[in-house]
C-alpha positions as CSV (number, residue, x, y, z in Angstrom):
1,X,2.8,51.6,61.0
2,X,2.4,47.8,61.2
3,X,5.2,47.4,63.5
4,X,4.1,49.8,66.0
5,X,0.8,48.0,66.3
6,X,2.5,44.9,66.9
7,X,4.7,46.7,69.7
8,X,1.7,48.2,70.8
9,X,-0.8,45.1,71.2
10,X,2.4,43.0,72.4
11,X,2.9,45.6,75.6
12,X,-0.9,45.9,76.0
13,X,-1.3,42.1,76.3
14,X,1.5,41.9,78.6
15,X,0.8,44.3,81.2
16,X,-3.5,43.1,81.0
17,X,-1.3,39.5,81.8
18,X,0.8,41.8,84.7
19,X,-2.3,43.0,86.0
20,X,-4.6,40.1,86.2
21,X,-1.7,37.8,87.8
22,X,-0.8,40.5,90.6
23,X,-4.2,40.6,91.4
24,X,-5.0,36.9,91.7
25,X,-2.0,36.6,93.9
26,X,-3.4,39.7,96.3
27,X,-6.3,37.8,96.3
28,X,-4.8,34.3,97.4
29,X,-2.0,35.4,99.5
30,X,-3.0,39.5,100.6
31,X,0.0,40.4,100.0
32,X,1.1,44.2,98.9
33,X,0.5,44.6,95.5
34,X,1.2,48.6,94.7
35,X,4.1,49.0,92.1
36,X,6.5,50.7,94.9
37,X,5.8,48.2,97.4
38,X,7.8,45.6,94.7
39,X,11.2,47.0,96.5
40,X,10.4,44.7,99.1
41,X,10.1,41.6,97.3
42,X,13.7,42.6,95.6
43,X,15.2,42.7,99.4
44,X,17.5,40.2,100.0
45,X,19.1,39.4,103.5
46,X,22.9,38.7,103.5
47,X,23.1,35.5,104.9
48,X,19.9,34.1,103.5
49,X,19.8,31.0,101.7
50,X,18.2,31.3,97.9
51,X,14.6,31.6,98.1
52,X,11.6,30.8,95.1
53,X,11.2,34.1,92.7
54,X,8.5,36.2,94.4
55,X,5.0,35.9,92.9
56,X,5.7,39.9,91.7
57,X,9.0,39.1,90.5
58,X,7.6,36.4,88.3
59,X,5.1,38.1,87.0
60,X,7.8,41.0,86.0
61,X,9.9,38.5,84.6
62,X,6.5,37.8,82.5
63,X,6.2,41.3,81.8
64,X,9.8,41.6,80.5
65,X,9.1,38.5,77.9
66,X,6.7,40.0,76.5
67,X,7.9,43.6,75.9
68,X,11.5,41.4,74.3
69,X,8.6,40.3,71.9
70,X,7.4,43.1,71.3
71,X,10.4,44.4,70.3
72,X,11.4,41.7,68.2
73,X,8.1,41.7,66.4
74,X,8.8,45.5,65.7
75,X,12.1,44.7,64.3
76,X,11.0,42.2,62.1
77,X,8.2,43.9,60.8
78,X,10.5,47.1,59.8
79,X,13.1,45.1,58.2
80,X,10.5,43.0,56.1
81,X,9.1,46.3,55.1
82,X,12.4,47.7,54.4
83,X,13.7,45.2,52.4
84,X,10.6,43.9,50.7
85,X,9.7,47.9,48.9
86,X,6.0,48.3,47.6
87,X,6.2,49.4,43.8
88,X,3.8,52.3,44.1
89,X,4.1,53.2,47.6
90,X,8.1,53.6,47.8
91,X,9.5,53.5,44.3
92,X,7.8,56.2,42.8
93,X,9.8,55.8,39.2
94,X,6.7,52.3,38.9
95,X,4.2,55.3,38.8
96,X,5.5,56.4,35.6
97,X,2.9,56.0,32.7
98,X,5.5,54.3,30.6
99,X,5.4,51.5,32.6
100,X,3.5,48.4,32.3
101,X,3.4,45.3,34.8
102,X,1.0,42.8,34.7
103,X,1.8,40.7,38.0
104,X,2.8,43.5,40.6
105,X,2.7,40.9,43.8
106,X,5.3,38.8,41.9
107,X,7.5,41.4,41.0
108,X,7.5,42.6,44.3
109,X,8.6,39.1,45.6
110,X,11.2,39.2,42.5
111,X,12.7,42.6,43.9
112,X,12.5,41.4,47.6
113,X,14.6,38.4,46.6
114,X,17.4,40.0,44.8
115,X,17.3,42.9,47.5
116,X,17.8,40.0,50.1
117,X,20.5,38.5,48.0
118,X,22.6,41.8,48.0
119,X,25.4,43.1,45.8
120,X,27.1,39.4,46.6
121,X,24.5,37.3,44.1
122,X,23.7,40.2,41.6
123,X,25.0,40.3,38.2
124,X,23.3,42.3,35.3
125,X,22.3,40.6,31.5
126,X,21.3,43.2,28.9
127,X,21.3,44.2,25.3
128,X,22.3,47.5,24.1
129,X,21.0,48.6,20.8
130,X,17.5,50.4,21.8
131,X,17.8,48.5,25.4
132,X,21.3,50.6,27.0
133,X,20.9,53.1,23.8
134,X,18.0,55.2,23.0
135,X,15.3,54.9,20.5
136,X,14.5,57.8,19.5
137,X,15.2,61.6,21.4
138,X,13.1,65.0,20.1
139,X,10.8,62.8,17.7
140,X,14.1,61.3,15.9
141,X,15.1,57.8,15.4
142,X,18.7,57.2,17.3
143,X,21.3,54.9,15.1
144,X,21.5,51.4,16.5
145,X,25.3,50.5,16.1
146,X,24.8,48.7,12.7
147,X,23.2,52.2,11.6
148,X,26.1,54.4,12.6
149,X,28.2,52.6,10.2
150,X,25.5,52.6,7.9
151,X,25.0,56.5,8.0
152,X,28.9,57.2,8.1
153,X,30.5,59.8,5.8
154,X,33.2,56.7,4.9
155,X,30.0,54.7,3.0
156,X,29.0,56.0,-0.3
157,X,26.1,56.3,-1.1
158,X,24.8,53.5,-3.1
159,X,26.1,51.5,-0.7
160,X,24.0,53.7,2.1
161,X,20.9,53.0,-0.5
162,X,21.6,49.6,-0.5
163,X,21.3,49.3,3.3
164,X,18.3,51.0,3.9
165,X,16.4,48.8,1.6
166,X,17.8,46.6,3.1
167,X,16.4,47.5,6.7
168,X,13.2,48.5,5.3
169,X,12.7,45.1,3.6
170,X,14.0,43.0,7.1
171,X,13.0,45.2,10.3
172,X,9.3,45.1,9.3
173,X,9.5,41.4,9.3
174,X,11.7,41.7,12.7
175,X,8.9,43.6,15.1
176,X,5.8,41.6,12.6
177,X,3.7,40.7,15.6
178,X,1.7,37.8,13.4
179,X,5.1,35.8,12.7
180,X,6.9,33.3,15.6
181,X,10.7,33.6,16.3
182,X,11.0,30.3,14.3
183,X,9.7,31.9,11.1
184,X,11.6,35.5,11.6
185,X,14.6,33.5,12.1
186,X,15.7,32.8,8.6
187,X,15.3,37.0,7.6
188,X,17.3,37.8,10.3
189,X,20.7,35.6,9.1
190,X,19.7,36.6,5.4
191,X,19.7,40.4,6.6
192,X,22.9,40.4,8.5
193,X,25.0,38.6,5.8
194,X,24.0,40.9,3.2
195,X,24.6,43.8,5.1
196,X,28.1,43.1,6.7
197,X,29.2,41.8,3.0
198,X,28.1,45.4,2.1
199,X,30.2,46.5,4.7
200,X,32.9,44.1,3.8
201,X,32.9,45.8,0.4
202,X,33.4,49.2,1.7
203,X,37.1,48.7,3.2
204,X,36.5,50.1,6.4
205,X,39.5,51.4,8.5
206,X,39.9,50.6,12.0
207,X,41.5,54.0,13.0
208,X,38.1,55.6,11.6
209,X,35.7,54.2,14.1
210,X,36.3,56.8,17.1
211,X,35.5,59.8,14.9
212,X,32.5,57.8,13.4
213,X,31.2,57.2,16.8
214,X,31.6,60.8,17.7
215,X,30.1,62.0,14.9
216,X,27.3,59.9,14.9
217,X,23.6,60.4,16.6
218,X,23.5,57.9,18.4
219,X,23.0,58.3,22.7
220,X,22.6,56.0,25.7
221,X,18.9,56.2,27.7
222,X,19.0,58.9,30.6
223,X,20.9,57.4,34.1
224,X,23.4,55.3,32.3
225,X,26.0,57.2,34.4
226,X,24.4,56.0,37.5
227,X,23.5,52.5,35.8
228,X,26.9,51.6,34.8
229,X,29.0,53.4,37.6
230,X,27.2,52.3,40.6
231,X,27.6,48.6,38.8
232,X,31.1,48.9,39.1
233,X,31.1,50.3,42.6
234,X,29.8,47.7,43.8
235,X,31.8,44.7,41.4
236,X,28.6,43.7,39.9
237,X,29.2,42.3,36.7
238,X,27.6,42.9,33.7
239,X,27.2,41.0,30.9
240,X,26.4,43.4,27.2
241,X,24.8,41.0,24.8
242,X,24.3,42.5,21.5
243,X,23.7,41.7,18.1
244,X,24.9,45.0,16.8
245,X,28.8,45.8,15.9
246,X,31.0,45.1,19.0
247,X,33.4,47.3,18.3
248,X,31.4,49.9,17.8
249,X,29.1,49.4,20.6
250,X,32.7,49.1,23.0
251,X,33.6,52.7,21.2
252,X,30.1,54.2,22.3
253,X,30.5,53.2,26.2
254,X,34.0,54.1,26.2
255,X,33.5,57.6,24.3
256,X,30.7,57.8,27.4
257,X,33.4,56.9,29.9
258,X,31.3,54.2,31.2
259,X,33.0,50.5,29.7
260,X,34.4,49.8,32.8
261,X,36.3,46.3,33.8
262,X,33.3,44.6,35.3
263,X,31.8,44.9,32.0
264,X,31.6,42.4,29.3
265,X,30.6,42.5,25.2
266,X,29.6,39.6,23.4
267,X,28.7,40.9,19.8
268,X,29.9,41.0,16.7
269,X,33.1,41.8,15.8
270,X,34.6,42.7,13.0
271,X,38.0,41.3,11.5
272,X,40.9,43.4,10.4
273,X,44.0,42.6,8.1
274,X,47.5,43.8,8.7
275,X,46.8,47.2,7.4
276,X,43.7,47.7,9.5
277,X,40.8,47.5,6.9
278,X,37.6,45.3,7.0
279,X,38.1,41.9,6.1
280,X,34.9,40.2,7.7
281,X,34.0,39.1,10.5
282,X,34.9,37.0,13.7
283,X,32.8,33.8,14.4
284,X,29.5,33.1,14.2
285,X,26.8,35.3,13.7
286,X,24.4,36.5,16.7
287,X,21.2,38.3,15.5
288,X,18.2,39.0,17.0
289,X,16.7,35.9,17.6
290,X,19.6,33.2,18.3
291,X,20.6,34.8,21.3
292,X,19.8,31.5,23.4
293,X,22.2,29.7,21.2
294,X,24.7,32.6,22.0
295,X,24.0,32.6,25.9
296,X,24.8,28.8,26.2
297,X,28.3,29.1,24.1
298,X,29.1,31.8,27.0
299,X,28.6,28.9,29.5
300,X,32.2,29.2,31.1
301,X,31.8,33.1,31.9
302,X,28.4,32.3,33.7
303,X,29.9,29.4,35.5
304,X,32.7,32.0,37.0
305,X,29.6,33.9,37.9
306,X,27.9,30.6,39.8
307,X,27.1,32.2,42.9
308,X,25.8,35.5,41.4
309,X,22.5,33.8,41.4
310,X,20.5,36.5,41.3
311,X,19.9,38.4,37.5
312,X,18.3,41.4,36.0
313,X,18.0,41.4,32.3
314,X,17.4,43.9,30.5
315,X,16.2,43.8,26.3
316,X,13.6,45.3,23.8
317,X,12.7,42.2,22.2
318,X,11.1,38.6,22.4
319,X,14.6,36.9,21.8
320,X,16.3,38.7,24.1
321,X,14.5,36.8,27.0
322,X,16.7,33.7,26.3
323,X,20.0,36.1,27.0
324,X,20.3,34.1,30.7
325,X,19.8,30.5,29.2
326,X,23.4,29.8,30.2
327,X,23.3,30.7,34.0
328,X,22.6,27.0,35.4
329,X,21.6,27.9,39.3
330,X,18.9,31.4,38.6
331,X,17.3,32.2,42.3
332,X,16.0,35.2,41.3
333,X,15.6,36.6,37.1
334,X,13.8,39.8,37.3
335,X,13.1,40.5,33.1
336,X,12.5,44.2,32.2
337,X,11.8,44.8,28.5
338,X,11.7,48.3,26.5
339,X,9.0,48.2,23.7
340,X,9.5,50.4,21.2
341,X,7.4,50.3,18.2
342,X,4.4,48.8,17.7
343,X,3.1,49.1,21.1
344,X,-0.9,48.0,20.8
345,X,0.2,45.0,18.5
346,X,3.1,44.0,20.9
347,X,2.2,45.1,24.6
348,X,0.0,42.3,25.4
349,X,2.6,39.5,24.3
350,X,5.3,41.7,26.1
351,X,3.9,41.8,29.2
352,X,3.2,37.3,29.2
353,X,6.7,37.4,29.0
354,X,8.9,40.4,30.6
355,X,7.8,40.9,34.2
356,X,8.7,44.3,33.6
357,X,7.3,46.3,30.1
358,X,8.7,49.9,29.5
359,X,6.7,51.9,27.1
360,X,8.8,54.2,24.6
361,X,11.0,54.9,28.0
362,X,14.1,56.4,26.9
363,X,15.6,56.2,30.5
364,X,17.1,53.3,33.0
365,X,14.8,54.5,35.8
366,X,13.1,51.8,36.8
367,X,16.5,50.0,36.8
368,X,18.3,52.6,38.8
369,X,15.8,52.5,41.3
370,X,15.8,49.1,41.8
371,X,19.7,49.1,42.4
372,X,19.1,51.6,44.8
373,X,17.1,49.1,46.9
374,X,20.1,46.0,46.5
375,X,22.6,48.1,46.8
């Protein structure tokens, strides 16, 4: 609509201009001013040497510079408004109750950036458990990848008692809204270490993972299909950075057909002797909260990526906002967080720091949809 008012005003103004300077030079000169009388101001004789425009030819040329504008204005205008998308007006999945933005006009500048930037500068930083994966589906808690192991036929069960208390004593203390990252940190490394020397305990055969995976309840959020395969259309890498069990998380995208070579896992991993049973555990730990220290040890993958300056990250909690701490030259970080649990303690300090808040949203929507504007 804007740009045909600016087409509109643009010819209006230029042929008031047309008018007015005919008229003046009628008025000077008496010469023929009717439209089909302009033939003779085109004649030229043969042998004649060049003359001055005409006073009507000028003011046509006049005419003509301002319709080009006109045009160009127009074009402008509808490209701007193409590639620059307002949230309500043409990406209907913002409507959706489950989301939550407190800053629209900057996330639309966000959006218009990495739509500008194209496929070229886009690469993707996300989590998985509860952030790629679902929370919950019919009412039921999904496993994050620690839990499938945890809930696995191959665990007995004091071990699978163990565990639980274990998670009931430490995930309370992960999503406590009244404690800081530095005081939660601690828990975290105490929980993990007891529950992978649990695991440790337990023997666990490599060749038993694929039929734990399948058997398991765990699922990935509506649209992964289109998340991850229009990702790897396109080249755009992406960059799964978990705190769960790596090789379980890998089996889960793989069993869902979608762990495709622009994507790469940095979790943990476990460790396997000769025989293929559970010996520990490869380097150092990643938990919820030391992400940032994670990120900037993955340094030389980001600086492969230095001119896909452009980033969407995805996570579900405060520490995963530090995921992109080792991209050095970020144009454009658009940060879209999925909160969970807890949403009247948490949804106010979610939305200071995620540009982006997704309310027990069990799909990549908003995420798809954005794609479909870069790409």
């Amino acid at each position: 609509m804007g740009a045909v008012a600016s087409v509109s005003v643009c010819a209006l103004l230029g042929g008031v201009v047309l008018a007015q300077y005919i008229f003046t030079v009628k008025k000077r000169t008496g010469r023929k001013t009717k439209i089909i009388e302009m033939q003779e101001e085109f004649s030229f004789a043969p042998a004649a040497a060049p003359e001055k425009p005409s006073a009507c030819m000028q003011a046509l040329r006049l005419w003509t510079l301002f319709a080009t504008c006109a045009v160009a204005v127009g074009q402008n205008q509808g490209q701007k408004n193409q590639e620059c998308p307002k949230l309500n007006a043409q990406m209907p999945e913002f409507q959706k109750k489950t989301v939550h933005i407190k800053d629209p006009g900057r996330v639309e500048e966000i959006i218009c950036g990495l739509i500008k930037g194209g496929a070229a500068k886009l690469q993707i930083i996300t989590d998985f458990d509860m952030t790629l994966s679902r929370f919950s589906y019919n009412g039921k808690r999904c496993p994050t990848c620690h839990n499938i192991i945890d809930n696995c036929k191959l665990i007995t069960e004091e071990c699978r008692k163990k565990l639980l208390q274990l998670k009931e004593t430490y995930y309370a203390i992960e999503i406590d809204p009244n404690l800081s990252i530095e005081e939660k940190y601690p828990y975290m490394v105490e929980w993990y270490n007891k529950s992978h020397t649990l695991l440790i305990e337990q023997g666990l055969q490599k060749d038993k993972f694929a039929a734990i995976v399948r058997e398991s309840d765990v699922m990935l959020k509506e649209g992964y299909e289109n998340f991850f395969d229009k990702l790897n259309e396109h080249n755009i890498p992406v960059f799964i950075f978990s705190a769960g069990i790596g090789d379980v998380l890998e089996e889960v995208i793989h069993q869902a057909g979608v762990y495709h070579s622009n994507v790469k896992v940095v979790s943990n991993f476990m460790d396997f002797d000769e025989n293929g049973v559970l010996k520990g555990f490869k380097g150092e730990l990643i938990h919820v909260y030391n992400k940032h220290d994670g990120a900037l040890k993955n340094t030389e993958y980001f600086k492969q990526l230095k001119d896909n300056s452009n980033i969407i990250l995805l996570g579900d909690s405060q520490g995963d906002l530090s995921m992109a701490d080792g991209v050095a030259n970020v144009e454009h970080i658009l940060k879209i967080g999925y909160l969970n649990d807890k949403v009247d303690e948490l949804l106010e300090k979610y939305m200071d720091s995620y540009d982006i808040v997704l309310v027990k949203d069990e799909s990549l929507d908003v995420a798809n949809s954005i794609l479909q504007k870069i790409l």
